[in-house]
mmCIF file of the N, C-alpha and C atoms, coordinates in Angstrom:
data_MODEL
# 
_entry.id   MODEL 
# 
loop_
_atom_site.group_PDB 
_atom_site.id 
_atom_site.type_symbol 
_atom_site.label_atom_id 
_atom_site.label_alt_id 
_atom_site.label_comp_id 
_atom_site.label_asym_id 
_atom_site.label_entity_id 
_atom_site.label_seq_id 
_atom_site.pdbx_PDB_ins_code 
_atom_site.Cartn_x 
_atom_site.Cartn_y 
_atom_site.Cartn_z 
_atom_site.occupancy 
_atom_site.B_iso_or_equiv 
_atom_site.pdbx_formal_charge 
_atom_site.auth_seq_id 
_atom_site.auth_comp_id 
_atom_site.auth_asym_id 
_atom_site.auth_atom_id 
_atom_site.pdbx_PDB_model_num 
ATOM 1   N N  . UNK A 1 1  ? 6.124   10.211  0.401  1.00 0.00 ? 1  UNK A N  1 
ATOM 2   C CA . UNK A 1 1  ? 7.211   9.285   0.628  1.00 0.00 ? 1  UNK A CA 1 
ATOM 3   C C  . UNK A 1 1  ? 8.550   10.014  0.524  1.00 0.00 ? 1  UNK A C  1 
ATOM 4   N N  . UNK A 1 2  ? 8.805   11.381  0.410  1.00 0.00 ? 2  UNK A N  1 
ATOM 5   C CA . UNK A 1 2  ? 9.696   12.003  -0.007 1.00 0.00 ? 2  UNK A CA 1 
ATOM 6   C C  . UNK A 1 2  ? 10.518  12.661  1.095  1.00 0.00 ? 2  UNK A C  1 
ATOM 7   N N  . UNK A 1 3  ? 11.828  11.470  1.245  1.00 0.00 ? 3  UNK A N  1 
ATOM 8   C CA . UNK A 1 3  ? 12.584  12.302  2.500  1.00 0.00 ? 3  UNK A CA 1 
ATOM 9   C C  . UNK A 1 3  ? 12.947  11.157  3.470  1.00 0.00 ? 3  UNK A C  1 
ATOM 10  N N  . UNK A 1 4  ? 11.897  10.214  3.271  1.00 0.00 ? 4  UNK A N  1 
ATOM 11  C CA . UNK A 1 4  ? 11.770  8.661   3.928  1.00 0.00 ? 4  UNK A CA 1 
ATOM 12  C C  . UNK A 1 4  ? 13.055  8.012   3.757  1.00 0.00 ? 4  UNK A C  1 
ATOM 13  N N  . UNK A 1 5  ? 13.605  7.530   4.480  1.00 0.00 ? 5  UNK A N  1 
ATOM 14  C CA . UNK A 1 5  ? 15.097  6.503   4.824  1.00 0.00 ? 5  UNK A CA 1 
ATOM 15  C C  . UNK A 1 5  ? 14.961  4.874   5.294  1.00 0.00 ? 5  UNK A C  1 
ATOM 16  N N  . UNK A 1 6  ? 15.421  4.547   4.259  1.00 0.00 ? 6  UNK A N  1 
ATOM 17  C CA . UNK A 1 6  ? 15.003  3.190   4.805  1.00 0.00 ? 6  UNK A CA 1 
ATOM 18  C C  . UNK A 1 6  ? 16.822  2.816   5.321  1.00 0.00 ? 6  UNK A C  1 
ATOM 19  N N  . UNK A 1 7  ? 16.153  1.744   6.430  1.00 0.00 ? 7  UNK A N  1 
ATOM 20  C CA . UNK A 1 7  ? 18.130  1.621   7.310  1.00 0.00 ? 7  UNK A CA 1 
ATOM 21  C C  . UNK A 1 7  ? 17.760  -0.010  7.291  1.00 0.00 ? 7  UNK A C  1 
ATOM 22  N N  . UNK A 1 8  ? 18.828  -0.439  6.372  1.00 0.00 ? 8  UNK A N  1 
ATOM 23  C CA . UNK A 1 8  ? 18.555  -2.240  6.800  1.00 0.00 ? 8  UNK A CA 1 
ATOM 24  C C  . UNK A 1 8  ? 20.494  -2.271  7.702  1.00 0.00 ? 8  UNK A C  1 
ATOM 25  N N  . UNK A 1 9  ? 20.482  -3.385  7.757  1.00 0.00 ? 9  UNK A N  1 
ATOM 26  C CA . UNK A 1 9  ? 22.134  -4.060  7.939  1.00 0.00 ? 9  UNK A CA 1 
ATOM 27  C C  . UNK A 1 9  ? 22.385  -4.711  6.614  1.00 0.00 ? 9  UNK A C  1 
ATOM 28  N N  . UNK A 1 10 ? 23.876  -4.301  6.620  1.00 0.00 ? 10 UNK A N  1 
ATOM 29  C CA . UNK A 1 10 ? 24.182  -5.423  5.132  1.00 0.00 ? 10 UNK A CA 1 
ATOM 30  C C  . UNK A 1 10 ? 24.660  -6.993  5.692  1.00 0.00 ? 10 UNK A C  1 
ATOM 31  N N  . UNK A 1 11 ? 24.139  -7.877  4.882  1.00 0.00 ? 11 UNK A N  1 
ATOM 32  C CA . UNK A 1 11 ? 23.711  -8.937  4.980  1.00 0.00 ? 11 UNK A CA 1 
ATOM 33  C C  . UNK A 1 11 ? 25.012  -9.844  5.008  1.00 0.00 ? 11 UNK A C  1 
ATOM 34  N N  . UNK A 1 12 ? 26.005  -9.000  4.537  1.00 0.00 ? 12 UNK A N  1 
ATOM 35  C CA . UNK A 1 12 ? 28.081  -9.770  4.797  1.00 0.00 ? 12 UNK A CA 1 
ATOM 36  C C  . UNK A 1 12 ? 28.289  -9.697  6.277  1.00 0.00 ? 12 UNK A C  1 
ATOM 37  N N  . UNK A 1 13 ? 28.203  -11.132 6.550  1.00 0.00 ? 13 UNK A N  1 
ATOM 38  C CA . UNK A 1 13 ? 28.335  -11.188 7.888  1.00 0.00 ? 13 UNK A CA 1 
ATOM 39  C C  . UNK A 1 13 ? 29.950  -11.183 8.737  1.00 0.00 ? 13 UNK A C  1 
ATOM 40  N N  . UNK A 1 14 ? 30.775  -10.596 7.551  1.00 0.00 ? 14 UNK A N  1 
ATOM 41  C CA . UNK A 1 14 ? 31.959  -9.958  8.072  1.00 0.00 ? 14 UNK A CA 1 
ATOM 42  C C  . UNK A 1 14 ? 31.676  -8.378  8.560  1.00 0.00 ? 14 UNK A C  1 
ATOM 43  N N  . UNK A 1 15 ? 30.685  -7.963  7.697  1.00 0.00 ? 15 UNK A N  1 
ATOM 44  C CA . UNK A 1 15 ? 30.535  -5.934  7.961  1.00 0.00 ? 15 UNK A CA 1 
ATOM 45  C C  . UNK A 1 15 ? 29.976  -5.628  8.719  1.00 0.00 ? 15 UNK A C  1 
ATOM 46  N N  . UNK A 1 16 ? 28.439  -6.175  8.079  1.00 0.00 ? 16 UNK A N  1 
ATOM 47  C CA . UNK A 1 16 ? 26.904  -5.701  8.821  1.00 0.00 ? 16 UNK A CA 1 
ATOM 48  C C  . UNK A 1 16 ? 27.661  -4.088  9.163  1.00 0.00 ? 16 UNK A C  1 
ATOM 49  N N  . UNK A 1 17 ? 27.796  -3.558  8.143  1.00 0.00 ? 17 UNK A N  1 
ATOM 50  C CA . UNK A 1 17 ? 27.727  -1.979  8.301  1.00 0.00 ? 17 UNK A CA 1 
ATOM 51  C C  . UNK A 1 17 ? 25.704  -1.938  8.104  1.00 0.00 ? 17 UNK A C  1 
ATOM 52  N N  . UNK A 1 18 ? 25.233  -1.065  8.984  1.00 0.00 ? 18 UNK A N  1 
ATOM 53  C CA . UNK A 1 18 ? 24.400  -0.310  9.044  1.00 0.00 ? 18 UNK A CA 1 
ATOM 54  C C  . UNK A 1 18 ? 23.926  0.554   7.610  1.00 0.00 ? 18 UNK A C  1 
ATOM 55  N N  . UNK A 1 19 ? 23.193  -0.120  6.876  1.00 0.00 ? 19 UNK A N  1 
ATOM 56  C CA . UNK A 1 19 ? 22.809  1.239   5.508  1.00 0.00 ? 19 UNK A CA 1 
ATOM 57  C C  . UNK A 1 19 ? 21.883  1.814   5.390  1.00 0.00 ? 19 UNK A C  1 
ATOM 58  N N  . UNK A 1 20 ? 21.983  2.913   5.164  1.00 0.00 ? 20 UNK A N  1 
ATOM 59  C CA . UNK A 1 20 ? 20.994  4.031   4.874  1.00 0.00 ? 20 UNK A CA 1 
ATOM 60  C C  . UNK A 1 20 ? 20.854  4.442   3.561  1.00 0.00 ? 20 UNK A C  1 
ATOM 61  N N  . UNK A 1 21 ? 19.275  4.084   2.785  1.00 0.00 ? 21 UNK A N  1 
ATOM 62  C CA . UNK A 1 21 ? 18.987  4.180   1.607  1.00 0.00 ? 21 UNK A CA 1 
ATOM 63  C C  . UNK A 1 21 ? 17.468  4.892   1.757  1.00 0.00 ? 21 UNK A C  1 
ATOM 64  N N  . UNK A 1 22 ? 17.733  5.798   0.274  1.00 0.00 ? 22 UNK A N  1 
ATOM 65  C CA . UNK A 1 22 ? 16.546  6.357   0.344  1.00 0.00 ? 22 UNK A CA 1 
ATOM 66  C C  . UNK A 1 22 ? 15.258  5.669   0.176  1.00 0.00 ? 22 UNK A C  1 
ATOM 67  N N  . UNK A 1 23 ? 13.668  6.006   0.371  1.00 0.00 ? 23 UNK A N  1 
ATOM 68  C CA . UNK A 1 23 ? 12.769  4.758   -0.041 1.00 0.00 ? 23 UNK A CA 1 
ATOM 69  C C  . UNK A 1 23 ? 12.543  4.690   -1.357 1.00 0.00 ? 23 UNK A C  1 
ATOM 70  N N  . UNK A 1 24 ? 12.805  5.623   -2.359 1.00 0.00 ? 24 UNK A N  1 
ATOM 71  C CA . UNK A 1 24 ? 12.985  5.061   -3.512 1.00 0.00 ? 24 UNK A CA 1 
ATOM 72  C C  . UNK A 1 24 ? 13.392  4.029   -4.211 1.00 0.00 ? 24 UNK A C  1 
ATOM 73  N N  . UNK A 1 25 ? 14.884  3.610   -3.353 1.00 0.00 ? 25 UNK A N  1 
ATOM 74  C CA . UNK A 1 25 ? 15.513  2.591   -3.706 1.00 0.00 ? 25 UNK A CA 1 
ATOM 75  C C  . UNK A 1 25 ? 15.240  1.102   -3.685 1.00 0.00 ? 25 UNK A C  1 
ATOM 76  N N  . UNK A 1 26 ? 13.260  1.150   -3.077 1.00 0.00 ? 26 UNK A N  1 
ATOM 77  C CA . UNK A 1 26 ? 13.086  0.050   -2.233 1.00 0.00 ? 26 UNK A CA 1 
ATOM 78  C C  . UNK A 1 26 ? 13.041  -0.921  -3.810 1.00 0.00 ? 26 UNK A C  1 
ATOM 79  N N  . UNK A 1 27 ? 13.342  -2.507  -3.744 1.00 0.00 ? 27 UNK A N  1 
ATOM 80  C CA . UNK A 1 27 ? 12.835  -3.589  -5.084 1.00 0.00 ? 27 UNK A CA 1 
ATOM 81  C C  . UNK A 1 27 ? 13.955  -3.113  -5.476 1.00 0.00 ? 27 UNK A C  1 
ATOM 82  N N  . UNK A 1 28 ? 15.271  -2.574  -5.452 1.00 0.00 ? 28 UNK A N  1 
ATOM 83  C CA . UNK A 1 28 ? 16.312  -2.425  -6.254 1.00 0.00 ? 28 UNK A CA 1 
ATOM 84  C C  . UNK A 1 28 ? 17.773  -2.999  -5.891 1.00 0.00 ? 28 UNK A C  1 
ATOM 85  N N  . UNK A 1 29 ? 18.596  -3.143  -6.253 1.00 0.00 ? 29 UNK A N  1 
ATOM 86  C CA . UNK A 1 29 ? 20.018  -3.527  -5.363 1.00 0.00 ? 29 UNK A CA 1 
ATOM 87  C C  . UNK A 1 29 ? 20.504  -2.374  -5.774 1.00 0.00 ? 29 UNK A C  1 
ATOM 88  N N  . UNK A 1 30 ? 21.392  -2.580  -4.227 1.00 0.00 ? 30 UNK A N  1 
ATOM 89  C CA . UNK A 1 30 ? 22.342  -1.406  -4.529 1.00 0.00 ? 30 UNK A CA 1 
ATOM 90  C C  . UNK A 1 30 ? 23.996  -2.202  -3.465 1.00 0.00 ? 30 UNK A C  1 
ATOM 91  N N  . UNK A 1 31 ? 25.012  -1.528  -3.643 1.00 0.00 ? 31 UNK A N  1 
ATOM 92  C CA . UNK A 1 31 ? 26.059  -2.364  -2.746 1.00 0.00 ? 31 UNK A CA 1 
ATOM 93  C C  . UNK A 1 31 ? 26.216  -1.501  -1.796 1.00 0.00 ? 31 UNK A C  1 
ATOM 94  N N  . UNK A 1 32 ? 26.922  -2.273  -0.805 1.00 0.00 ? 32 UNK A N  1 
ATOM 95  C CA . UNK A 1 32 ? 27.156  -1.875  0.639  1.00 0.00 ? 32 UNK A CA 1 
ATOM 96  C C  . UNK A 1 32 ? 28.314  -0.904  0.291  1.00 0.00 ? 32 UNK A C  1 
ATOM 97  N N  . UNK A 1 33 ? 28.391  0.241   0.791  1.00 0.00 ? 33 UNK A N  1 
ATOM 98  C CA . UNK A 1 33 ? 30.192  0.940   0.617  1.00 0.00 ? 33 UNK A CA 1 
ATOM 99  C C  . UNK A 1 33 ? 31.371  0.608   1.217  1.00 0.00 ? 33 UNK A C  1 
ATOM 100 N N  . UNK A 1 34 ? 30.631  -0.398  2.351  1.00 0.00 ? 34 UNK A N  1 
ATOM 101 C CA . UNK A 1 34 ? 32.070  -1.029  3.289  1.00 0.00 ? 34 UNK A CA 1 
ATOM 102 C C  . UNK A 1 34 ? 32.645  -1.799  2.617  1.00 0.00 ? 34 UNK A C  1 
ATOM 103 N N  . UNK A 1 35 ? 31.830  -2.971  2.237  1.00 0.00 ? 35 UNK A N  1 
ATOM 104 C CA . UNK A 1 35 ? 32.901  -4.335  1.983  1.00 0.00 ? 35 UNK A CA 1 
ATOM 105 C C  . UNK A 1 35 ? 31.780  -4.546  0.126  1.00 0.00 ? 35 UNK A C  1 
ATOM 106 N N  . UNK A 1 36 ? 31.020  -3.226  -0.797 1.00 0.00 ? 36 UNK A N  1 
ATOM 107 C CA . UNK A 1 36 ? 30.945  -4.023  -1.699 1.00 0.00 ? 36 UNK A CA 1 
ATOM 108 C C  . UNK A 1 36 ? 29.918  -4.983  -1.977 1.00 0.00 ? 36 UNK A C  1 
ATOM 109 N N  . UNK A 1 37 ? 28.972  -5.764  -1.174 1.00 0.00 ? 37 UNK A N  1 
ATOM 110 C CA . UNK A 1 37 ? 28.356  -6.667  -1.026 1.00 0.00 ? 37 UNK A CA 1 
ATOM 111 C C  . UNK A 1 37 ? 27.089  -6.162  -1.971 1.00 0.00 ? 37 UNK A C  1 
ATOM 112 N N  . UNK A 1 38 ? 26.449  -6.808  -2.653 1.00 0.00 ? 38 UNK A N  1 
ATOM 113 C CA . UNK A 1 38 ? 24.786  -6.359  -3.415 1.00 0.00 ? 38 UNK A CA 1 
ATOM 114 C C  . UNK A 1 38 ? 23.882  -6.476  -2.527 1.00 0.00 ? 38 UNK A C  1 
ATOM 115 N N  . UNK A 1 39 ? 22.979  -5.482  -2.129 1.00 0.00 ? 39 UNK A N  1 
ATOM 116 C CA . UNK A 1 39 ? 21.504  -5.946  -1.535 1.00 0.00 ? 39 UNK A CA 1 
ATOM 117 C C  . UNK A 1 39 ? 20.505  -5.298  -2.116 1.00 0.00 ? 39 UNK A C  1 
ATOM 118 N N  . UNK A 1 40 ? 20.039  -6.199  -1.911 1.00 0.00 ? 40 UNK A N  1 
ATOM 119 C CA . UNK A 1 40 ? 18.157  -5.814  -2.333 1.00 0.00 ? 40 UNK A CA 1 
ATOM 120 C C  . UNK A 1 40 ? 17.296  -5.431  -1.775 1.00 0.00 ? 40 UNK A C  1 
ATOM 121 N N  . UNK A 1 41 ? 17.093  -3.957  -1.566 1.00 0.00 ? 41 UNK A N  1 
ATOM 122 C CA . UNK A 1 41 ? 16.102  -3.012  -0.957 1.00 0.00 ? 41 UNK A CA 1 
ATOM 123 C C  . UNK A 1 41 ? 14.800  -3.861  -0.927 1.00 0.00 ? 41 UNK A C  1 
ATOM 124 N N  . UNK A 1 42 ? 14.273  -4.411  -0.092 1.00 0.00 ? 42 UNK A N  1 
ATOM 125 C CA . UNK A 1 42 ? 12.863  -5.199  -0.067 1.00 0.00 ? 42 UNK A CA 1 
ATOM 126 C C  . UNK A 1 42 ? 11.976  -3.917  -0.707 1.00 0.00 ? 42 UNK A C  1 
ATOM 127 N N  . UNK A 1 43 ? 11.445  -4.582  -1.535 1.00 0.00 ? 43 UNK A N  1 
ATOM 128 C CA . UNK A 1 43 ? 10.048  -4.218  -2.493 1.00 0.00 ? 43 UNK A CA 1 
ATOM 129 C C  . UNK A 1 43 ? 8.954   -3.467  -1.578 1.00 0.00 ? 43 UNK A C  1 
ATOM 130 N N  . UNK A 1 44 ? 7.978   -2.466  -1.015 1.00 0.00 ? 44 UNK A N  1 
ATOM 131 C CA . UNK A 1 44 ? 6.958   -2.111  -0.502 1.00 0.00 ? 44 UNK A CA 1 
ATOM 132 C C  . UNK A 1 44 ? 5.923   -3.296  -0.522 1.00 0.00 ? 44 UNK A C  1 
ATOM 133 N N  . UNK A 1 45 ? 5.789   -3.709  0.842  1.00 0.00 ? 45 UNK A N  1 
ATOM 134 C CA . UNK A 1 45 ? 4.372   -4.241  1.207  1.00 0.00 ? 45 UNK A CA 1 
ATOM 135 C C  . UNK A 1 45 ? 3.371   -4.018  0.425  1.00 0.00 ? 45 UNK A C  1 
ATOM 136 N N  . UNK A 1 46 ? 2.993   -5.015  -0.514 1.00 0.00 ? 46 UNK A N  1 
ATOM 137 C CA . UNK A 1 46 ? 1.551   -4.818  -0.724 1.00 0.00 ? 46 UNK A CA 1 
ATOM 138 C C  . UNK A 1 46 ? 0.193   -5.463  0.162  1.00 0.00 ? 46 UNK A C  1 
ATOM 139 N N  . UNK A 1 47 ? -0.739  -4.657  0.534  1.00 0.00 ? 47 UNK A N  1 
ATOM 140 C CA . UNK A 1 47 ? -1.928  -5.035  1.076  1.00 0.00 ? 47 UNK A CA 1 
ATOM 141 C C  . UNK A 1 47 ? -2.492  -5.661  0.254  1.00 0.00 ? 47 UNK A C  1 
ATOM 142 N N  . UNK A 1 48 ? -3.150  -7.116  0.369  1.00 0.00 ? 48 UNK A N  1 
ATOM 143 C CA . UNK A 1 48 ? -4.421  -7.311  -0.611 1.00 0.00 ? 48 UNK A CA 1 
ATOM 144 C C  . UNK A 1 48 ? -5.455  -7.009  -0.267 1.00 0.00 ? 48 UNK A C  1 
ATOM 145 N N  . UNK A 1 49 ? -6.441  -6.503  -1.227 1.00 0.00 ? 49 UNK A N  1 
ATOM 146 C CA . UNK A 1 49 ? -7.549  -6.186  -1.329 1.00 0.00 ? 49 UNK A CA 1 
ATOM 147 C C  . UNK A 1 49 ? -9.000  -6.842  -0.801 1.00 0.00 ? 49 UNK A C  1 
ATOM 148 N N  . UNK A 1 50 ? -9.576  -6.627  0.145  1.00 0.00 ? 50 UNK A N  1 
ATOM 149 C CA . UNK A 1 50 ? -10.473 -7.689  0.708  1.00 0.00 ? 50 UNK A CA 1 
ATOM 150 C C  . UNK A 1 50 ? -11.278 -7.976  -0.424 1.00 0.00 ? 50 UNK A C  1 
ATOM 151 N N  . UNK A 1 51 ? -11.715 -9.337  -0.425 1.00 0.00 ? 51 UNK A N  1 
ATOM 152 C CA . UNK A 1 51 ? -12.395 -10.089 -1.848 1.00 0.00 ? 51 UNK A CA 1 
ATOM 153 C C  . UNK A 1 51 ? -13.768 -9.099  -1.481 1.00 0.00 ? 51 UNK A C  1 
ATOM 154 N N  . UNK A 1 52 ? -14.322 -8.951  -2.601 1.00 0.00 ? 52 UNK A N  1 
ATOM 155 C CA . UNK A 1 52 ? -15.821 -8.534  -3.004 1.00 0.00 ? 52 UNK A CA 1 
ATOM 156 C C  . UNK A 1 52 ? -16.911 -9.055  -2.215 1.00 0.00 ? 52 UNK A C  1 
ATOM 157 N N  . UNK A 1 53 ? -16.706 -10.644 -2.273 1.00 0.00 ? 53 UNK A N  1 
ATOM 158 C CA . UNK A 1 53 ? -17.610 -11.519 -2.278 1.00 0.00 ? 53 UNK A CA 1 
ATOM 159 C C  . UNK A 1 53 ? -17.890 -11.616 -0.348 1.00 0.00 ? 53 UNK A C  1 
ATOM 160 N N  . UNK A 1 54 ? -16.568 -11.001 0.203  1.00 0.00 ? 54 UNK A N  1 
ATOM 161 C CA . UNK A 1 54 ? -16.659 -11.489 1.748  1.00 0.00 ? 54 UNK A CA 1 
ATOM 162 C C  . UNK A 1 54 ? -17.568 -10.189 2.296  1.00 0.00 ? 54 UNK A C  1 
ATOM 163 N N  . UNK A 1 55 ? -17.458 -9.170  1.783  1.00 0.00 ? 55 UNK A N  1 
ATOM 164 C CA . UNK A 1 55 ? -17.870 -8.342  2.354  1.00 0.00 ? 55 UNK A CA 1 
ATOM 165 C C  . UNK A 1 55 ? -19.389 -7.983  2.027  1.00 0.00 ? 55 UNK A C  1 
ATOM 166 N N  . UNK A 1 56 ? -20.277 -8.871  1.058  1.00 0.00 ? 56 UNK A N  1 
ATOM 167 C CA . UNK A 1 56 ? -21.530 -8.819  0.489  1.00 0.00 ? 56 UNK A CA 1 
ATOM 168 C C  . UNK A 1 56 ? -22.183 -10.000 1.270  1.00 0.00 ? 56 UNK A C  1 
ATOM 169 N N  . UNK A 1 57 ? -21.514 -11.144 1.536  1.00 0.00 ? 57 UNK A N  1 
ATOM 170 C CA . UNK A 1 57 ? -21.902 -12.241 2.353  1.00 0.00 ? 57 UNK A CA 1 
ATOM 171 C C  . UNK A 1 57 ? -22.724 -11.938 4.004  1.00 0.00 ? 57 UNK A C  1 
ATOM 172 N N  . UNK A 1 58 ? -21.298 -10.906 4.378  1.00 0.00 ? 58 UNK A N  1 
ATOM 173 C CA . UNK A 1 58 ? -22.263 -10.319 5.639  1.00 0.00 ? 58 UNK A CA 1 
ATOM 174 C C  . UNK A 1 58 ? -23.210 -9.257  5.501  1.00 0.00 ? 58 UNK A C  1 
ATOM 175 N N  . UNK A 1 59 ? -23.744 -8.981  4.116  1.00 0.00 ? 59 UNK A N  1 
ATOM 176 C CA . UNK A 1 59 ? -24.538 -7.892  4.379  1.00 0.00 ? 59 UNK A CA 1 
ATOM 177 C C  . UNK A 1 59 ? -25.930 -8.932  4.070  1.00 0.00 ? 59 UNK A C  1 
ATOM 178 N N  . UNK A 1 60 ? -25.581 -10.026 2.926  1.00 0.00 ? 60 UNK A N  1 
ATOM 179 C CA . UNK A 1 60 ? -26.712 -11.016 3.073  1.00 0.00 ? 60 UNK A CA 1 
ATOM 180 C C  . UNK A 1 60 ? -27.114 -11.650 3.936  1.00 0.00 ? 60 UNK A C  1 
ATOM 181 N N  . UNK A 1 61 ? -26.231 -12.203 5.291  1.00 0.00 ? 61 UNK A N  1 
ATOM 182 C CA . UNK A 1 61 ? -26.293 -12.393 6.392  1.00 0.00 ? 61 UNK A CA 1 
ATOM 183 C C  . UNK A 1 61 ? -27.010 -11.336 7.422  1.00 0.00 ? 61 UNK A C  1 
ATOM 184 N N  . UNK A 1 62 ? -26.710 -10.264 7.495  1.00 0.00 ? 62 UNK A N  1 
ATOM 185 C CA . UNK A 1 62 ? -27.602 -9.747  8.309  1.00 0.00 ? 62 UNK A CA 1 
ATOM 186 C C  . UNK A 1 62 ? -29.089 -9.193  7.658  1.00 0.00 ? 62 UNK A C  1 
ATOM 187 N N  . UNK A 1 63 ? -28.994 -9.069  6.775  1.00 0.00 ? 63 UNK A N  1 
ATOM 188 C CA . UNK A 1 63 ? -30.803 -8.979  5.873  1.00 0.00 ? 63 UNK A CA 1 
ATOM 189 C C  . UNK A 1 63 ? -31.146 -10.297 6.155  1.00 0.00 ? 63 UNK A C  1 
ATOM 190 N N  . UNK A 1 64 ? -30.534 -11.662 6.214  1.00 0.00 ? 64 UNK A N  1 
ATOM 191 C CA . UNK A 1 64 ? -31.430 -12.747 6.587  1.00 0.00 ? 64 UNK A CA 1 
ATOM 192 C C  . UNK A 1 64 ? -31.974 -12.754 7.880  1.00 0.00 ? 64 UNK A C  1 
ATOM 193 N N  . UNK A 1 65 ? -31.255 -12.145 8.358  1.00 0.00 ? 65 UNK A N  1 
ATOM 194 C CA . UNK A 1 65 ? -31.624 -12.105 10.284 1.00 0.00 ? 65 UNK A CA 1 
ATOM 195 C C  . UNK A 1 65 ? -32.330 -11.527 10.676 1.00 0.00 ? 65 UNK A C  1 
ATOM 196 N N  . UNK A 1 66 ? -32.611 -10.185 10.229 1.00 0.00 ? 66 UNK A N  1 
ATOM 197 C CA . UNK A 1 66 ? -34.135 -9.196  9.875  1.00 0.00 ? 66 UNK A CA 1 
ATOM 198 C C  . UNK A 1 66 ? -35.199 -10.319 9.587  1.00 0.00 ? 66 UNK A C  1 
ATOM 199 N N  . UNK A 1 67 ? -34.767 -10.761 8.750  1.00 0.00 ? 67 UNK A N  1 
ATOM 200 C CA . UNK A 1 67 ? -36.545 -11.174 8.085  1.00 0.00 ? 67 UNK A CA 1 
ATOM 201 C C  . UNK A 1 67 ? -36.501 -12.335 8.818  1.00 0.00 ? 67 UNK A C  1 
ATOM 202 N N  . UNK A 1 68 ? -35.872 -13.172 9.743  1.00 0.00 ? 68 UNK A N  1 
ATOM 203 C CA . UNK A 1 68 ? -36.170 -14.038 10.779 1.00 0.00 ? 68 UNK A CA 1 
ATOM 204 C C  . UNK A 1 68 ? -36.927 -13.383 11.682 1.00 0.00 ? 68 UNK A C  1 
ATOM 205 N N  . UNK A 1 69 ? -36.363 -12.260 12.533 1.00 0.00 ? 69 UNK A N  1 
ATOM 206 C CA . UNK A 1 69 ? -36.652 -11.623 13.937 1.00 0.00 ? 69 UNK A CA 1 
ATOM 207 C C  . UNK A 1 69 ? -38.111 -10.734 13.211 1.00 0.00 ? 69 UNK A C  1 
ATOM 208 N N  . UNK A 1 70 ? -38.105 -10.026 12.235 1.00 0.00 ? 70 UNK A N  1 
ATOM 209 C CA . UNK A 1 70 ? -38.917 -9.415  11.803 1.00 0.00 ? 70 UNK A CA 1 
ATOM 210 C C  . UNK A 1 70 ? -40.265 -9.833  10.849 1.00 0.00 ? 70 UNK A C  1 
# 
């Protein structure tokens, strides 16, 4: 992640200067240098984790289908 730039707009709809922050900064505020304003670096996407249970369902599902055809 090292070197990564995150570019939002600032959200003062007098500036909307263009900012460039490192991705470290992401889940943090920091202010705009034009006009001052606070923003909040959006937090990193978390993926959730596919449940346990969905991915054992189709393996019971296709062992039932064997012992039909078979």
């Amino acid at each position: 992640m090292a070197g990564q730039i995150i570019r939002l707009i600032c959200p003062n709809l007098l500036c909307r200067t263009i900012l460039s922050v490192p991705a470290g900064a992401r889940g943090k505020d920091v202010r705009c240098r034009a006009c001052g304003a606070k923003v909040r670096i959006p937090a990193p996407a978390v993926k959730p984790a596919p449940a346990k249970g969905a991915a054992d369902g189709k393996a019971d599902d296709a062992a039932k289908a064997e012992k039909k055809a078979g």
